[in-house]
N, C-alpha and C positions, 0 to 999 in steps of 0.2 A: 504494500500500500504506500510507504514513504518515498519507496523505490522509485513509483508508479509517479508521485507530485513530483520528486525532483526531476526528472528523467520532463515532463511536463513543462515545468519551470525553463531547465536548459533550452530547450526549445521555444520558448517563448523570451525567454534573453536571445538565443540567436537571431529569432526573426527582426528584434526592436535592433539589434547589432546591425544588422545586414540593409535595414532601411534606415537609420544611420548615418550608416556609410553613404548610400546612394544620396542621400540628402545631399552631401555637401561641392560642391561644385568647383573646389581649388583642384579635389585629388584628379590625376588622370584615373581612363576609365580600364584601365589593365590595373591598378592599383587597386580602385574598388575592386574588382573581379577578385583579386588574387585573395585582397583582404577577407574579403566576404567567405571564401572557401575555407582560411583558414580560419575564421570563426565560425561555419558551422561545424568542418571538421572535429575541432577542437572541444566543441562547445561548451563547459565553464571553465576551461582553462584559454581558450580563443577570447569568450565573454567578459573575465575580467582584464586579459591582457591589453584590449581594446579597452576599457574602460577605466582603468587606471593608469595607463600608459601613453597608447594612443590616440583617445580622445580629445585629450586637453590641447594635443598637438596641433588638430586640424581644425 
């Protein structure tokens, strides 16, 4: 069952991750793409590296 919400969760951090990315209009569009794979790839280890790392950047 907790399995079940986080597993949930990560997946709904990825998606908010991945339109995001697409939001923003500085990065090139190979950059979005790459980013975006490794943050589903990854997903809460993609999610927070984006989000505490990445983010603030762009």
């Amino acid at each position: 069952m907790i399995g079940t919400i986080v597993y949930v969760l990560g997946i709904v951090a990825a998606v908010w991750c991945v339109l995001d990315i697409f939001k923003h209009n500085k990065l090139e569009p190979l950059y979005k793409i790459l980013l975006s794979i490794a943050v589903v790839a990854f997903s809460w280890v993609g999610f927070l590296v984006y989000y505490f790392l990445i983010r603030n950047k762009i």
